[in-house]
C-alpha positions in Angstrom: 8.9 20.3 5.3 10.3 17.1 6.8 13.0 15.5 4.9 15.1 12.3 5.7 18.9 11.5 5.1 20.1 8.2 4.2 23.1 6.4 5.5 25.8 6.1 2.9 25.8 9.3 1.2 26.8 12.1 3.2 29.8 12.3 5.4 31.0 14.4 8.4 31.7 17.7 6.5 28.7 20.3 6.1 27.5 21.1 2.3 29.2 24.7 1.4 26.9 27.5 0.4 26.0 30.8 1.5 23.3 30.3 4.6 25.0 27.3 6.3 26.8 29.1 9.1 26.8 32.3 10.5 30.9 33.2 9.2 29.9 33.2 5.4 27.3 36.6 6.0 30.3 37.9 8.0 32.3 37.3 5.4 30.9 38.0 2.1 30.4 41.7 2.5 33.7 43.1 2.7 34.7 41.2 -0.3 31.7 43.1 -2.4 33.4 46.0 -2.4 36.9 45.1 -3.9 38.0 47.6 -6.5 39.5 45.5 -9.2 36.4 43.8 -10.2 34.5 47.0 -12.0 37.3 47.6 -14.2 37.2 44.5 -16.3 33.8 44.9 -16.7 33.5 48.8 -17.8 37.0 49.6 -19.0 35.7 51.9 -21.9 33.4 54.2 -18.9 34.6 53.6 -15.4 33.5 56.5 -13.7 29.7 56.7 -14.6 29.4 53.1 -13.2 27.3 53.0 -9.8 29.1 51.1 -6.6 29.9 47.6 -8.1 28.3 46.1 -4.8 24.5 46.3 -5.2 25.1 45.1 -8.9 25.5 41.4 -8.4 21.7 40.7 -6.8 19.6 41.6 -9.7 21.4 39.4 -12.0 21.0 36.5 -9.7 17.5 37.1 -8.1 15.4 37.7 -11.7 16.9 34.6 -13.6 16.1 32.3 -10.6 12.7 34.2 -10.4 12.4 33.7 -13.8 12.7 30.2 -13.8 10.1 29.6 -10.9 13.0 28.0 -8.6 12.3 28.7 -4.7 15.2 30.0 -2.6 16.6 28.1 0.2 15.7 28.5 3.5 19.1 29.0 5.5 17.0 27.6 8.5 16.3 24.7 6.5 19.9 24.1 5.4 21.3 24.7 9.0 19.0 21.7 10.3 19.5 19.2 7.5 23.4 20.1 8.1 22.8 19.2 11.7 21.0 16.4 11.1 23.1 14.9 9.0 26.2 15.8 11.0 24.8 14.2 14.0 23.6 10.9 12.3 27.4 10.8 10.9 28.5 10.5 14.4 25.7 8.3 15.7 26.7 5.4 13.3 30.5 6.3 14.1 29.8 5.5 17.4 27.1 2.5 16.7 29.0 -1.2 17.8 26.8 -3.5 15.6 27.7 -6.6 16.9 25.9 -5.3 20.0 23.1 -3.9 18.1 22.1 -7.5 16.7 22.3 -8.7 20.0 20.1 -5.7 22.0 16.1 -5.7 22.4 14.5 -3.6 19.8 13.1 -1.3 22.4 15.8 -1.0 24.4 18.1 -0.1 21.9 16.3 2.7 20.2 15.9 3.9 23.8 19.6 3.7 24.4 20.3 5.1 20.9 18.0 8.1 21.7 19.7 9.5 25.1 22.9 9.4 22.9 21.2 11.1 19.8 20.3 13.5 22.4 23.7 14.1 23.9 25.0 14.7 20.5 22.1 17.6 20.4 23.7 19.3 23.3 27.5 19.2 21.8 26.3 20.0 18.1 23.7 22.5 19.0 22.3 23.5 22.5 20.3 26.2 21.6 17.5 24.0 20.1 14.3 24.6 21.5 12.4 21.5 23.1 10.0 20.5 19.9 13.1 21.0 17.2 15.2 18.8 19.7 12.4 16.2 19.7 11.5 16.5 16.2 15.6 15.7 15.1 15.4 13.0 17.8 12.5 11.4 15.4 13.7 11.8 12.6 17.4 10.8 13.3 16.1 7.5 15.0 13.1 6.7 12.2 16.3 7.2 9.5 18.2 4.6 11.9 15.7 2.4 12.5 13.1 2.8 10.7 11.3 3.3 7.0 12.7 7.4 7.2 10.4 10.3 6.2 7.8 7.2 5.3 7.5 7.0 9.3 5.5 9.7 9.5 3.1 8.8 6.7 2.7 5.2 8.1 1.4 6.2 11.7 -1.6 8.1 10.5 -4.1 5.8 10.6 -6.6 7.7 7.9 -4.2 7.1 5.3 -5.9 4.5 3.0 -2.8 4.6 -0.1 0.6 6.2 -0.1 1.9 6.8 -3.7 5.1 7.6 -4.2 6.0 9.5 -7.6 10.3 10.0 -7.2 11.7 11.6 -4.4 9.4 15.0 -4.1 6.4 13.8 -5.5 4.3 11.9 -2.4 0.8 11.3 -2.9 -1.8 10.2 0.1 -5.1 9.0 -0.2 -7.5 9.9 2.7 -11.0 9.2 2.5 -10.9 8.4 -1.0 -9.4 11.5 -2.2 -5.9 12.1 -3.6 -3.5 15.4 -2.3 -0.3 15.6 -2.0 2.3 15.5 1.0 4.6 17.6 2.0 7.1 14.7 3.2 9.8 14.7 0.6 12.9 12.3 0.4 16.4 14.0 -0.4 17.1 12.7 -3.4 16.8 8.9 -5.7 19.5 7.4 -3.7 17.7 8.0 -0.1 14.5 7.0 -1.9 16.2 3.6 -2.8 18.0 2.6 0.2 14.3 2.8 2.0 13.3 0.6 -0.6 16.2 -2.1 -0.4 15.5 -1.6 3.6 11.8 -2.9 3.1 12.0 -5.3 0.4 15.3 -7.1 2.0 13.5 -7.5 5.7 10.9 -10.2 3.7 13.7 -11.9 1.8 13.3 -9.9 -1.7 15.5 -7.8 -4.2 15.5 -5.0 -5.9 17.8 -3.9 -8.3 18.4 -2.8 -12.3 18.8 -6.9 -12.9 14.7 -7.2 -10.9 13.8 -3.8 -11.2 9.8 -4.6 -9.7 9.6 -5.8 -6.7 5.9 -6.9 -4.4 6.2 -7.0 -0.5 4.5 -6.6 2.7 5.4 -4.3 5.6 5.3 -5.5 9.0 1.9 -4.8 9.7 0.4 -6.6 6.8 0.3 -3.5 4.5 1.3 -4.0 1.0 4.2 -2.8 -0.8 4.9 -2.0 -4.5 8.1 -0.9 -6.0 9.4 -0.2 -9.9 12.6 1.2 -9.9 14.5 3.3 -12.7 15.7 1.8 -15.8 11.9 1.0 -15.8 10.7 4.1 -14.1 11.7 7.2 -16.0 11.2 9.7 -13.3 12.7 8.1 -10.6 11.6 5.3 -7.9 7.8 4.6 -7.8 6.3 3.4 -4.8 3.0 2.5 -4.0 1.4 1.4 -0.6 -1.6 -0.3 0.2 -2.3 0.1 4.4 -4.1 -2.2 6.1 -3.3 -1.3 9.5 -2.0 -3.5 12.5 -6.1 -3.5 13.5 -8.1 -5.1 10.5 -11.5 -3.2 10.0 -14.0 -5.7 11.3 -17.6 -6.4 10.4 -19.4 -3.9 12.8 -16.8 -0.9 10.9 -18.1 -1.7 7.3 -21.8 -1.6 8.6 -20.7 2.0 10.2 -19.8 2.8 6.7 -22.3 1.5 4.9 -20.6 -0.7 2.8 -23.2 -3.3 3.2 -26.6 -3.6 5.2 -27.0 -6.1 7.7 -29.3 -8.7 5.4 -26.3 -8.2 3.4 -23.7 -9.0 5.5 -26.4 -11.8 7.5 -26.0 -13.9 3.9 -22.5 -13.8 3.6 -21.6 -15.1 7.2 -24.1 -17.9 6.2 -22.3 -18.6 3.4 -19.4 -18.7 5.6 -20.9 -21.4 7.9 -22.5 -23.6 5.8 -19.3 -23.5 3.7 -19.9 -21.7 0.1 -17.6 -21.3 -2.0 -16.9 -17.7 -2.5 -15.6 -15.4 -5.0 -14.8 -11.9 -4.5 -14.6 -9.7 -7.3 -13.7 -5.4 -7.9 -11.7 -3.5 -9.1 -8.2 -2.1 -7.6 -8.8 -0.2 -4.1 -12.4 -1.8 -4.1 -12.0 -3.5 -0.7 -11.9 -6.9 -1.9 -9.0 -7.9 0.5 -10.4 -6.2 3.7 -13.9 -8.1 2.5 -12.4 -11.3 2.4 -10.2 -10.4 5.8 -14.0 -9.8 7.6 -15.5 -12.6 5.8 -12.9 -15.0 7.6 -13.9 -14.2 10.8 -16.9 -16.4 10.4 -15.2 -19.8 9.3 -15.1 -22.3 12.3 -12.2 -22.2 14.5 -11.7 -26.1 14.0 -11.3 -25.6 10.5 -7.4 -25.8 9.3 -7.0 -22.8 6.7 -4.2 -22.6 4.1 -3.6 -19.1 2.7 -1.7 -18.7 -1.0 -0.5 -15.4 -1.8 1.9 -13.9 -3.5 2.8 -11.4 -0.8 1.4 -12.6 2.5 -1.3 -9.6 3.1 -4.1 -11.6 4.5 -5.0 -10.9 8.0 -7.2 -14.5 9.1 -8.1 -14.5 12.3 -8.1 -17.9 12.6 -5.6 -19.9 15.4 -5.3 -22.6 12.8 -3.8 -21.1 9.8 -1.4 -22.0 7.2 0.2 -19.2 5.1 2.1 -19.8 1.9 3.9 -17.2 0.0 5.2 -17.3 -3.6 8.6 -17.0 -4.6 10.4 -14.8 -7.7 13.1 -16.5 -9.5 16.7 -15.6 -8.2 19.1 -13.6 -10.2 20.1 -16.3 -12.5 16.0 -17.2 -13.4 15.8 -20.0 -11.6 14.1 -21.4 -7.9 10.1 -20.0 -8.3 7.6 -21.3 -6.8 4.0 -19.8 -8.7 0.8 -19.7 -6.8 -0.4 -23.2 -8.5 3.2 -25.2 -7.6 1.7 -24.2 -3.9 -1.9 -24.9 -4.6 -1.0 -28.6 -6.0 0.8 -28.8 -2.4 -1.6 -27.2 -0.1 -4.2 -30.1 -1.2 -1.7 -32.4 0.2 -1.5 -30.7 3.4 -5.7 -31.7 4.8 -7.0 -28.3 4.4 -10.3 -27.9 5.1 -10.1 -24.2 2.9 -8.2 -23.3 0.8 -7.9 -19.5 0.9 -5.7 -17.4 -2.7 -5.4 -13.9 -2.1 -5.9 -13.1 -6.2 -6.3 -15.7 -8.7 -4.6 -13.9 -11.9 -3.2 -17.2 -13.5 -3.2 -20.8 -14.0 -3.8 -21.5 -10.3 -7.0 -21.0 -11.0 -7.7 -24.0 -13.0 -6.1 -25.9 -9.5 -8.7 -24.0 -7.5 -11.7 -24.2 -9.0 -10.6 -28.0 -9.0 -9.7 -28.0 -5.3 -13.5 -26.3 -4.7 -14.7 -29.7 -6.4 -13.2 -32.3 -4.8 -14.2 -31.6 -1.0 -12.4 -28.3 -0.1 -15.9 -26.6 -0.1 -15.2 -23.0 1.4 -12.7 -22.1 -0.2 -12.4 -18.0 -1.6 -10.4 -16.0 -3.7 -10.5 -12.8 -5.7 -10.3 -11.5 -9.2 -9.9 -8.1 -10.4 -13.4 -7.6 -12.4 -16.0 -4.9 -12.6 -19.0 -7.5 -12.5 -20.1 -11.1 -11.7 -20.4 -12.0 -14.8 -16.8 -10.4 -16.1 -15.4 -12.4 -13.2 -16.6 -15.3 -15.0 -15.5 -14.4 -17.9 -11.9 -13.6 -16.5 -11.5 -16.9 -14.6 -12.4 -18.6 -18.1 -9.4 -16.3 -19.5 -6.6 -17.2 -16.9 -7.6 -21.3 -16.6 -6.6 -20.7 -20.5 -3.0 -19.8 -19.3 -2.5 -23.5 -17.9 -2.4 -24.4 -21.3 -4.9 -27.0 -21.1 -7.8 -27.2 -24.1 -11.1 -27.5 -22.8 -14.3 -27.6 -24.5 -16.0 -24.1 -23.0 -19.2 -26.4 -22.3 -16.9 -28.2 -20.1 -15.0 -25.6 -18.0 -18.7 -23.8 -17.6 -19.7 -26.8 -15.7 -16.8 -26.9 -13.4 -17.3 -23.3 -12.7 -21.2 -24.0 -12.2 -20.6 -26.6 -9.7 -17.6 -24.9 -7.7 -18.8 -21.6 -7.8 -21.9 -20.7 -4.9 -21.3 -17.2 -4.5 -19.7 -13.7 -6.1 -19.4 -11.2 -3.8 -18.8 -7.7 -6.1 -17.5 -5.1 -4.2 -16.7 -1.8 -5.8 -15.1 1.9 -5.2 -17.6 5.0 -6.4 -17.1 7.6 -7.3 -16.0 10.2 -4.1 -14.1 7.0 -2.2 -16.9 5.2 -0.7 -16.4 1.4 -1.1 -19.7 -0.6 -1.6 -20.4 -4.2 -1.7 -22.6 -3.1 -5.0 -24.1 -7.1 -6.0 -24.7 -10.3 -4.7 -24.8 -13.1 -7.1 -25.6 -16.8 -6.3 -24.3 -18.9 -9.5 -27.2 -21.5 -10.0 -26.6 -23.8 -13.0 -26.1 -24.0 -16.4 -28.3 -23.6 -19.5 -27.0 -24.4 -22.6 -23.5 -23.5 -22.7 -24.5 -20.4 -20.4 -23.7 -20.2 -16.8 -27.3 -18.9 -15.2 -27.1 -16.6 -12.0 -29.5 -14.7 -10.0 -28.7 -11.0 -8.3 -30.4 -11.4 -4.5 -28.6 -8.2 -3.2 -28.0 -5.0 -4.9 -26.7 -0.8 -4.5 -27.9 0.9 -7.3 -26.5 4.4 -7.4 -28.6 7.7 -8.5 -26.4 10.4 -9.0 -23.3 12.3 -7.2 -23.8 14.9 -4.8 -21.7 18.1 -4.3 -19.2 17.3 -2.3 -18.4 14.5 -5.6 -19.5 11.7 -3.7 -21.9 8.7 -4.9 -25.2 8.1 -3.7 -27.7 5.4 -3.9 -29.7 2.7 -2.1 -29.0 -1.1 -1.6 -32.2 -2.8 -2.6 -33.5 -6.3 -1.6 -34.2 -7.7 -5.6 -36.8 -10.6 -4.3 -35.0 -13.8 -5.0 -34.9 -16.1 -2.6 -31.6 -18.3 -2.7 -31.3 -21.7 -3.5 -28.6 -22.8 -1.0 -31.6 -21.5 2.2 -31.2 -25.3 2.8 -27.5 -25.9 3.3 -27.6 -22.4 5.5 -30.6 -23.9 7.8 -28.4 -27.6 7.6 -25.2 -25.3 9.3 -27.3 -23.6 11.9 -27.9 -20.1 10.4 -31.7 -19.8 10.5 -32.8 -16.7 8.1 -35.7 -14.6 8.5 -38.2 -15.7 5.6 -38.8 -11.8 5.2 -35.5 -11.4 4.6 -35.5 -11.2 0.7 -38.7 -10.0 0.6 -38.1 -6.9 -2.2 -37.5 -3.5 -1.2 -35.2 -0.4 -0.8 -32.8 -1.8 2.5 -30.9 1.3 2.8 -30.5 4.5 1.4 -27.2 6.4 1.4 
């Protein structure tokens, strides 16, 4: 089991307990033996009384039996000693006005010849993978994100969840189990967190105990610590991955079928303006990351988000990030302060990662008044609860609006809901695509032209279904064939597209 140690707590000397060295089991059998300790404990009958020595284990072996704990490993104790003695002595030796000044690379290769040297004084009789492994974990403790280095480099991790310090969760392809990487205790936990959160410029403490940032590669980052979190800190990690999943990936997984995904880059060109809706862990960002890869390259994109996660792949993009109040309540920026301001900077799109307040009245105003290709997302489970949601949250900017009215707006800004959703078993789906069309009465009309309707679960637990072409044809054909993207006239033609 790999554990990490943290910086502040632990000093040069080793922890004491039996198993730590080598002189306490030379040691602690002579003393067993001593004669005054049977007479205080059977003055009335000495002489029946078997050898005191043997009688100490069963007392302490059943009650720790009994209570399900697990005996150390003296192995294990020996190498987090080591480890933590050697780390002492590392940052002893670490001049960190030199360190601020030194290549990244170089200096964790600098710092790992010494962390070696230290191996050779402290220990030479570590074999060549513990040596290496202790190298690791030293320099990922020194350096980097601690035990959650090892979780982070495996690229089939989807989620890491983070339950306290012994409690690690990992989600890999769609299914929950959990790790064996373990912190040492709250404290480590936290410094790892104060270590992320403090490299993007936020806080995390009892005064702002929740905390939402982004790790280095885009990924995003969740923390709630204790008095808010009974059990300990909670973590919880969204990857994303340095390499975004790209169109020709989804198709591999069948999370859309090529007529599918042929609409939505039409959309794209001929400048829709997009909603994508599901639920948490349905996809929606890594949907709207692909989608992006089809708006023009001359087109100047500005990005809204409360923590930057977006990966455009654009040359011309602008990215925005909200901003929490500081300790005293004061200084935020909300997502519609920087809407208001992004439509005085000439965007051609305007891009929010969620819409979950009154920025969406600023958006849906922004997709009327020539920023056509804009997206966002909304958490909803279908097109027409995304509606319905949107309606919700443009009541948080306080403004009364006759329903009739804010239907229209939404009729006339809205072209297309992409719903994207996570079955049952972990596949992701793109399970609907709606065109909004108009308005009858006080009722905003759509029309379903792509579907996945799913049959049953198989034994493995995993959803199946087919995506099915539903027979409408679209009435934005025209602006797609106006932006170049010429559509075969079979395409919508109903019928079963794809089974899976």
């Amino acid at each position: 089991m790999l554990r990490g140690i943290g910086r502040g707590p632990f000093g040069p000397k080793s922890p004491p307990g039996p198993g730590t060295g080598s002189a306490a089991a030379v040691i602690d059998p002579p003393l067993a033996p001593a004669q005054p300790e049977p007479s205080p404990r059977n003055e009335s009958a000495p002489s029946p009384r078997p050898a005191p020595a043997p009688e100490p284990e069963p007392p302490a072996v059943i009650p720790a039996a009994r209570r399900g704990e697990v005996k150390a490993d003296p192995a294990q104790e020996q190498y987090e000693a080591l480890k933590r003695t050697i780390h002492t002595r590392l940052v002893d030796r670490l001049d960190m006005t030199r360190v601020g000044e030194m290549d990244p690379k170089t200096l964790r290769n600098e710092i790992r010849g010494v962390v070696e040297d230290l191996c050779d004084v402290e220990n030479p009789l570590l074999n060549r993978n513990e040596r290496q492994r202790l190298v690791n974990e030293i320099l990922d403790e020194t350096f980097g994100y601690g035990p959650l280095e090892l979780l982070l480099k495996d690229d089939k991790i989807g989620d890491i969840m983070i339950n306290g310090p012994k409690n690690i969760y990992v989600e890999k392809g769609g299914r929950i189990s959990k790790s064996e990487v373990t912190f040492r205790d709250n404290e480590h936990l936290l410094q790892i967190i104060d270590r992320i959160v403090s490299r993007v410029g936020r806080r995390v403490d009892e005064t702002s105990p929740m905390v939402d940032a982004r790790l280095p590669d885009g990924s995003r980052f969740n923390a709630i610590i204790p008095p808010l979190a009974l059990d300990g800190p909670v973590v919880t990690i969204r990857m994303f991955g340095s390499k975004p999943l790209s169109k020709d990936d989804l198709l591999k997984f069948k999370a859309f079928t090529p007529e599918m995904l042929a609409v939505m880059e039409g959309a794209m060109r001929a400048r829709l303006n997009v909603i994508i809706s599901g639920g948490t862990g349905s996809g929606k960002t890594t949907l709207l990351n692909t989608l992006s890869r089809f708006i023009q390259h001359d087109h100047r994109v500005i990005t809204i988000e409360d923590a930057a996660e977006l990966q455009l792949q654009q040359d011309h993009v602008v990215r925005l990030e909200t901003r929490p109040p500081n300790i005293e309540g004061r200084g935020a920026v909300t997502a519609t302060d920087l809407v208001k301001n992004a439509l005085r900077m000439r965007p051609d799109r305007i891009i929010i990662g969620e819409c979950r307040g009154a920025e969406t009245l600023d958006m849906i105003q922004a997709m009327n008044t020539g920023h056509e290709g804009s997206m966002t997302t909304v958490h909803a489970n279908t097109p027409r609860d995304a509606l319905s949601r949107l309606e919700t949250m443009i009541s948080m900017a306080g403004l009364e609006l006759p329903i009739r009215a804010l239907r229209s707006q939404f009729a006339s800004a809205v072209d297309l809901i992409i719903q994207a959703s996570r079955l049952p078993g972990g596949p992701r789906k793109v399970t609907s695509i709606s065109e909004v069309i108009g308005m009858e009465g006080d009722t905003i009309i759509m029309q379903e032209i792509f579907a996945f309707r799913q049959h049953g679960i198989d034994e493995s637990g995993r959803a199946y279904g087919e995506f099915i072409a539903t027979g409408i044809r679209p009435t934005f054909m025209d602006r797609l064939e106006q932006s170049g993207c010429h559509l075969p006239h079979d395409l919508f033609t109903q019928r079963v597209m794809l089974k899976d």
